[in-house]
N, C-alpha and C positions, 0 to 999 in steps of 0.2 A: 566461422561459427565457433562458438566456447565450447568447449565440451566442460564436464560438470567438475574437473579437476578443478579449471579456472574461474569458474563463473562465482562472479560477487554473491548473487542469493544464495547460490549452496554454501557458502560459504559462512552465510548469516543463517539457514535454515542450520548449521551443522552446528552452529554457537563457534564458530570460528573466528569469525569477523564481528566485533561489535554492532549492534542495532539498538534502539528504542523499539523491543518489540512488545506490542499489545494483544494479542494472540496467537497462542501458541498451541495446537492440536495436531491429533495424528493425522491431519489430512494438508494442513496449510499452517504458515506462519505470516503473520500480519504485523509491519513494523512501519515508524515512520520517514517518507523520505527523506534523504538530507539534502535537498535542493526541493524545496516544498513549494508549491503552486502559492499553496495559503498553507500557516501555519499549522500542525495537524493533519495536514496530506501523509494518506497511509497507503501502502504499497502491499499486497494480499499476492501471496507466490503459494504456486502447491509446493510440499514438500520436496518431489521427485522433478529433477529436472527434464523440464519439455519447454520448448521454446516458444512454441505458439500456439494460441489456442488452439487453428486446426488439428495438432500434437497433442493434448489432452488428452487421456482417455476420457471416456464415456462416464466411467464409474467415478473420477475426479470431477466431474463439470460441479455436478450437482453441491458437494462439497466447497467447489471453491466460490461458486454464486453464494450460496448459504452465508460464508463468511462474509462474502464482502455485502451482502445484506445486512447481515448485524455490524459490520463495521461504519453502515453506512447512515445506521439508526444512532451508534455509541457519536459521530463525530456531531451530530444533531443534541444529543441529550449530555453528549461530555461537554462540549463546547460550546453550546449556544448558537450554534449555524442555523440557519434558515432552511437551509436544506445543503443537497450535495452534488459534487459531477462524479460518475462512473464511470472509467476508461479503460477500455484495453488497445494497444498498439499491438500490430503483429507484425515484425520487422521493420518497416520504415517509423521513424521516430521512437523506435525502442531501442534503449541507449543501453539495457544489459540483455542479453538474449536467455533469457528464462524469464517465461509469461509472468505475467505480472497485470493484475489490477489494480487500476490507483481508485483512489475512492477519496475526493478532496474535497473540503467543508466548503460552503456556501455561502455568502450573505446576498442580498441584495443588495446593489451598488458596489459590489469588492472589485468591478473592474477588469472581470472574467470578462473578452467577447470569443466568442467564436473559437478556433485552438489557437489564439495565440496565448502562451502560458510564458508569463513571467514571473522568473523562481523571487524568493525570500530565502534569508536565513535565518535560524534561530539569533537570538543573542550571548546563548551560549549553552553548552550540557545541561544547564541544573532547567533553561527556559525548556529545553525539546524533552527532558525527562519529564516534567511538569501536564506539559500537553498529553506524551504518551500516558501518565499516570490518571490525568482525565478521562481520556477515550479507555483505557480496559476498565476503570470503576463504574464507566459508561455500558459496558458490553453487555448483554442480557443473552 
């Protein structure tokens, strides 16, 4: 298990490590991933590192649902999605160990079935800056 020395999100929540981050609050930081389902796939971490949900406090849940609801509204109204998928992984198929919300844009027919999730990548910094710049002018 990472402890918080190692762990890539605290590392992005500390501004250590480069992100495309779209919101930024004293309770959570919301950025997008770089291995994205669909382009615009954003990844909602609490600040303080806990691994899994069961881990949350109590006083974080509220907070971190919060965001990834408005994130969930910005990637509909930034992007033109149809709607969204809302994920949490608790250990098996969680690839960094600090919780983590994905909240990934939708269309009909994009090809989503069931979890099998095949990533994209951007085409380059200025294309994932572009999207993250949509989704926060998206955020309410």
């Amino acid at each position: 298990m990472a402890t918080r020395v190692e762990c890539l999100f605290c590392g992005i929540v500390a501004g250590d490590v480069p992100a495309t981050v779209v919101l930024d609050d004293e309770h959570v930081v919301a950025f997008l991933d770089v291995r994205p389902v669909f382009k615009g796939h954003v990844l909602v971490v609490p600040r303080p590192h806990h691994v899994t949900l069961p881990d949350l406090p109590v006083a974080l849940a509220g907070p971190l649902l919060v965001a990834a609801q408005r994130v969930a509204r910005a990637v509909v109204d930034g992007l033109g999605a149809q709607g969204s998928f809302v994920a949490v992984n608790n250990v098996v198929s969680q690839s960094v160990p600090h919780l983590h919300v994905h909240v990934v844009p939708r269309t009909k027919g994009d090809g989503l079935r069931g979890f099998f999730w095949p990533r994209q990548k951007y085409d380059d910094d200025a294309e994932r800056e572009a999207f993250g710049a949509r989704i926060r002018d998206a955020l309410v």
